[in-house]
C-alpha positions in Angstrom: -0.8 19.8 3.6 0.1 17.7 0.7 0.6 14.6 1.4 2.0 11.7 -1.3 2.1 7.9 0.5 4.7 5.4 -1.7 3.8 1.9 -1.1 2.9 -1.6 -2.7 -0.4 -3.9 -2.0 1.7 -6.9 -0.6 3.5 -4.9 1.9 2.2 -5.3 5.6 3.9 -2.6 7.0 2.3 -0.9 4.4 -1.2 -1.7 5.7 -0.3 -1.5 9.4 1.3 2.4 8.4 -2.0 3.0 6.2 -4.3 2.5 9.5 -2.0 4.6 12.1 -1.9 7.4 9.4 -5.8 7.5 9.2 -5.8 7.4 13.1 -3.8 10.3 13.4 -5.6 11.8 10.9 -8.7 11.6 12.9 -7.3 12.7 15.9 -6.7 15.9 14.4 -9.8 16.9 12.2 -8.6 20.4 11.9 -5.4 19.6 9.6 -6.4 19.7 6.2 -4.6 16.7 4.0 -4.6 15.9 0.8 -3.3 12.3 -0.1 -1.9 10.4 -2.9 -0.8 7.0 -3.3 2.4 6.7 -4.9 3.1 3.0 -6.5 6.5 1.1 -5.6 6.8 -2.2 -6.8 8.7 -4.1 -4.1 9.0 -7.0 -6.7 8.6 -5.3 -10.4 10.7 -8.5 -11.8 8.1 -10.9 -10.8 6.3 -12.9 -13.2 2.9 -11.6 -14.5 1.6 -14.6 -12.7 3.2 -14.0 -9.4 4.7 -17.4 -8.1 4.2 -19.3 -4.8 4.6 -17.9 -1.8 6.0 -20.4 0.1 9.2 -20.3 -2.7 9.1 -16.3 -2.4 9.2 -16.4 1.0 12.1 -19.7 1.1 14.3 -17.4 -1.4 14.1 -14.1 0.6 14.1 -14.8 4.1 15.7 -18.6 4.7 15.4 -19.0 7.9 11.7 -20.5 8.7 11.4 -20.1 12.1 12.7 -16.0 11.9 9.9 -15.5 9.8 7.3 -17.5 11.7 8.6 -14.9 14.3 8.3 -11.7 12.1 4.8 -13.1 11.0 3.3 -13.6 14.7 5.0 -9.8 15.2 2.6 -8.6 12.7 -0.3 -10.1 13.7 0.1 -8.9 17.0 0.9 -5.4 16.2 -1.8 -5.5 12.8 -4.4 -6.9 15.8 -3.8 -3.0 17.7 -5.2 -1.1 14.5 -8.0 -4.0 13.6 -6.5 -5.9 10.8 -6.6 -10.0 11.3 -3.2 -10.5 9.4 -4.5 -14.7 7.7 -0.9 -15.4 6.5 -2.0 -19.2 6.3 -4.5 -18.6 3.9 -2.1 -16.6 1.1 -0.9 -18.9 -1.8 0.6 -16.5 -4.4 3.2 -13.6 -4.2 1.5 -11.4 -7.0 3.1 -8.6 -9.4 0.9 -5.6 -8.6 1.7 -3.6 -11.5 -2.6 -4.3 -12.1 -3.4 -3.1 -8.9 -1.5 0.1 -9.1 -2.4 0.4 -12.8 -6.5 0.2 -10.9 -5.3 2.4 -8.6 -4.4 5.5 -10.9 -7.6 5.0 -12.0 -9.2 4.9 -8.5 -7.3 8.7 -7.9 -9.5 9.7 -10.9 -12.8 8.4 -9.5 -11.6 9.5 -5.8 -12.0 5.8 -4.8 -8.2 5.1 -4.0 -8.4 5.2 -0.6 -11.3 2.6 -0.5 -10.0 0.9 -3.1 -6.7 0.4 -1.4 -8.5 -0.7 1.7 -10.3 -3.4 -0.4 -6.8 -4.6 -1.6 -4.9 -4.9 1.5 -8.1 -6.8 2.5 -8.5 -9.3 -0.1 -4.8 -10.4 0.3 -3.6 -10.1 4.0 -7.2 -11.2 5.5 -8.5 -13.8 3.0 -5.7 -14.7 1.1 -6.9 -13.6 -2.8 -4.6 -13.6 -5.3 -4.7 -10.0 -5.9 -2.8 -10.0 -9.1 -5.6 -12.5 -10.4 -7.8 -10.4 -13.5 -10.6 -12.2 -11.7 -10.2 -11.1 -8.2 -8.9 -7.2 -9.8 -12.6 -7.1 -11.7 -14.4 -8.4 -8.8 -12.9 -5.7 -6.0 -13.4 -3.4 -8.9 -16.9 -3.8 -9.6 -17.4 -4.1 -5.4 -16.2 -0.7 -4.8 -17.7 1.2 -8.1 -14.7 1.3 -10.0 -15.3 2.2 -13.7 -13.8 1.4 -16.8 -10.9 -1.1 -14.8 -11.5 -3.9 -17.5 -10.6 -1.0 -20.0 -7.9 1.0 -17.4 -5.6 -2.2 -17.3 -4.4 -2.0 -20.9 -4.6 2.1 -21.0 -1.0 3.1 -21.8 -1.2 6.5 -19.7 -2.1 4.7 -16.4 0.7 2.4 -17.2 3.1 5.8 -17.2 1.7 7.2 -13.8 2.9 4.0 -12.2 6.1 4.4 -14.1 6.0 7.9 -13.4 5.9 7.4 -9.8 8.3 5.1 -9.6 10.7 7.2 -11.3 9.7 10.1 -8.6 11.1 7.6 -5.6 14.3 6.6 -7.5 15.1 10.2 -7.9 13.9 11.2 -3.7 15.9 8.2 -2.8 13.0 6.0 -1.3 14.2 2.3 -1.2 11.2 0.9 1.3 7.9 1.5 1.7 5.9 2.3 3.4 7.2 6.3 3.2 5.1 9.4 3.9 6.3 12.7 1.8 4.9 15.7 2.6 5.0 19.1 0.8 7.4 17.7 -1.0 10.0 18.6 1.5 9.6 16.1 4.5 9.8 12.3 4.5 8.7 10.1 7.3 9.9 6.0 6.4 8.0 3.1 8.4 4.7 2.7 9.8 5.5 4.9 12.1 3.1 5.0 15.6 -0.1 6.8 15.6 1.4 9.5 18.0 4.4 10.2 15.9 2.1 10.7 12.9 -0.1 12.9 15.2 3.2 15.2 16.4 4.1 15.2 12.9 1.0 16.7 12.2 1.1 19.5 14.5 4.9 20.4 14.0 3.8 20.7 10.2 1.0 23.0 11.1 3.0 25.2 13.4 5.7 25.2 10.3 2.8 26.8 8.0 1.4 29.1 10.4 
């Protein structure tokens, strides 16, 4: 089953939907998957730089208290799947053109899906900057990526993130995270670990 996950490195939900999926995935060793991550740039107009978070998060949500709410919501769900959500300790709302640009090359080294771990790490449970060139190189040289100095300013990783993009625009996909499989089925959200698991099996029925 061909699998293709669209989704961006500041996303929670994104994280929180990248743990179910792997739990369903266990709970049914005898589905074969193959995975890709797909980039979507929640905010591609963002400076280079990023900017503050606390101005990010004034400009999109208002209302303080509804995201204090929303922010205790995720550490209480993100605590079910082991992740320790530190919203506290992030500073900077990154672009994360660099980390998908890293994570193209990642596919090519089959280290995106530890590599991906390492990001949603770094920035929902210690706070890093991940759109820092210090922070990328460090992660990067932690989990054995080669060449991501080089890969950064490598035009044709440049167009697979552009190329996935343009993929979503055309299947319609305005959030993340979203699941697409075969190229004929879409599930949105980070959907429960039992609905991923059902999923799974209607899928395999389907094919049988």
């Amino acid at each position: 089953m061909h699998v293709e996950i669209y989704w961006d490195t500041v996303c929670p939900w994104c994280f929180i939907g990248k743990r179910r999926f792997y739990a369903a995935r266990r709970q049914r060793p005898q589905v074969a998957l193959d995975v890709h991550w797909r980039a979507f740039e929640l905010n591609p107009g963002l400076p280079a730089t990023g900017m503050d978070r606390d101005e990010y998060l004034q400009a999109k949500f208002g209302d303080r208290q509804r995201l204090q709410q929303m922010q205790e919501q995720l550490r209480e769900i993100g605590a079910s799947v082991d992740i320790h959500f530190r919203f506290d300790l992030i500073r900077r709302m990154p672009n994360t053109r660099a980390c998908h640009v890293l994570l193209a090359l990642a596919a090519e080294q089959g280290l995106q899906d530890s590599f991906s771990e390492a990001l949603f790490s770094a920035y929902f449970e210690e706070g890093r900057d991940i759109g820092d060139a210090e922070v990328l190189a460090e992660l990067s040289a932690r989990q054995g990526l080669d060449g991501a100095q080089r890969g950064l300013a490598e035009p044709w990783l440049q167009q697979r993130v552009l190329a996935d993009e343009s993929r979503a625009h055309e299947w319609g996909i305005s959030g993340v995270p979203t699941f697409i499989f075969d190229a004929r089925y879409a599930l949105s959200g980070a959907q429960p670990v039992e609905v991923f698991a059902q999923f799974f099996d209607s899928m395999s029925v389907s094919a049988a």
